[in-house]
ZAMARGU-4260 file (C-alpha; in steps of 0.2 Angstrom, whole numbers, plus 5000, padded with zeros to 4 digits):
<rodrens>
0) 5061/5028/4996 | 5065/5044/5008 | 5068/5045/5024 | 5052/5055/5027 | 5037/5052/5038
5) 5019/5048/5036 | 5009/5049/5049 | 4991/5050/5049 | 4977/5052/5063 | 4963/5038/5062
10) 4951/5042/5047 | 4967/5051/5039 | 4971/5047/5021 | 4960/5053/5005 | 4942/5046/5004
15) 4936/5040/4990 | 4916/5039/4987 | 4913/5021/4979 | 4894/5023/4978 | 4891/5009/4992
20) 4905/5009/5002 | 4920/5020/5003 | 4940/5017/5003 | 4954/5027/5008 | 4969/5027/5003
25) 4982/5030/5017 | 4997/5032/5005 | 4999/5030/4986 | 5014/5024/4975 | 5018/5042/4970
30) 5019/5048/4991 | 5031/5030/4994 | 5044/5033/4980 | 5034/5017/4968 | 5036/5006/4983
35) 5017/5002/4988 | 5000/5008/4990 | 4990/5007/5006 | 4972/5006/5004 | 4957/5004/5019
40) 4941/4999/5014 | 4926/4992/5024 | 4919/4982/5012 | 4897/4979/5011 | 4893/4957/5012
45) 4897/4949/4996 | 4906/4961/4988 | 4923/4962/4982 | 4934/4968/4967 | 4933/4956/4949
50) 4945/4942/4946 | 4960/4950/4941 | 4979/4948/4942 | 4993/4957/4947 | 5009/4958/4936
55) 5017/4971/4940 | 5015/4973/4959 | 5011/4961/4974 | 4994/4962/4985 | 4992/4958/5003
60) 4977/4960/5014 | 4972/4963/5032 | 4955/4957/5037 | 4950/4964/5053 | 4932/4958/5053
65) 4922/4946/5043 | 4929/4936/5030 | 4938/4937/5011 | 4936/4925/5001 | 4949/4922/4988
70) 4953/4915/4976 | 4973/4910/4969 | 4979/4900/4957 | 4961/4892/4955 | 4958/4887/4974
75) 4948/4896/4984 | 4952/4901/5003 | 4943/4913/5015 | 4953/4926/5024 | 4947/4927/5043
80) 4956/4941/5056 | 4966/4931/5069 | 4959/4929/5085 | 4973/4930/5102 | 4966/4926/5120
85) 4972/4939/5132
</rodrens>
């Protein structure tokens, strides 16, 4: 990976139209050298991607608000954003 920096303003990255929602992607394989893609989407209720899996790369998520349901390995869990007290 080099030693470069990417640095973008909120709303930064390229939008892609999705029909009824869009998602951005903040920085792709090809920008990180092969090492990740960093995509931001806000999601519409009760959508979501098909089942699929991953072979050849890893997925994480960050849920900011709402909830993702998954589902791994046959189990289902919901993906909630983490709530601190200040």
């Amino acid at each position: 990976m080099s030693n470069e920096w990417l640095v973008l303003e909120p709303g930064g990255g390229r939008h892609i139209d999705l029909g009824g929602f869009h998602m951005t992607v903040k920085t792709s394989g090809d920008e990180s050298a092969g090492q990740f893609t960093l995509l931001e989407a806000a999601e519409p209720p009760r959508f979501g991607p098909p089942m699929h899996i991953h072979h050849d790369a890893a997925e994480a998520f960050y849920v900011l608000e709402g909830e993702y349901l998954m589902y791994i390995a046959g189990a289902s869990s919901g993906a909630r954003p983490v709530r601190t007290s200040t």
